[in-house]
N, C-alpha and C positions, 0 to 999 in steps of 0.2 A: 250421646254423652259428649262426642267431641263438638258438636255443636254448644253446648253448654258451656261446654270448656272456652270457646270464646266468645262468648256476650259476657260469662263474668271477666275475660281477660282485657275487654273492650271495656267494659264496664269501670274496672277497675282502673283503667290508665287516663280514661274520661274524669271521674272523681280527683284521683290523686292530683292532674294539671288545671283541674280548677280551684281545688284547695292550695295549691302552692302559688296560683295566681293571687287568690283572694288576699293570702299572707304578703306577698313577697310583691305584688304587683299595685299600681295605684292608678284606676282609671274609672271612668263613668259607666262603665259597664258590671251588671250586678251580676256574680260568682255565683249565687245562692239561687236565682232564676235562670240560668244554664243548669245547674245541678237538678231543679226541679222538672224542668220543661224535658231532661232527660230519662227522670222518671216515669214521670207521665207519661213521656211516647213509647219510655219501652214497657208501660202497662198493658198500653194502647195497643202496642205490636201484638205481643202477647194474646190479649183479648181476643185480635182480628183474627189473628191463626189459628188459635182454639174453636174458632163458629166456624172458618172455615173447611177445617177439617188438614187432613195429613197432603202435602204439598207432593205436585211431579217432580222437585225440583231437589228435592230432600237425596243428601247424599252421604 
């Protein structure tokens, strides 16, 4: 559970400073593929560790 507690808390501060970038900031760099590609890998993470099975490393 505490593990989950910080991928949403990570999650959550990831999100927030790319939306306040998006609004408030003005550059070449696109907001919305940061936000997606962070999706993606934490699908991707997700996925890996579920085939792999329960980790030594888990605490």
């Amino acid at each position: 559970m505490k593990k989950l507690l910080y991928i949403v808390a990570v999650a959550a501060l990831f999100l927030g400073q790319q939306v306040v970038q998006g609004i408030f900031m003005s550059d070449n760099i696109s907001n919305l593929s940061h936000i997606i590609g962070g999706l993606v890998g934490a699908a991707s993470g997700f996925a890996l560790a579920k085939e792999q099975g329960p980790s030594s490393h888990a605490g």
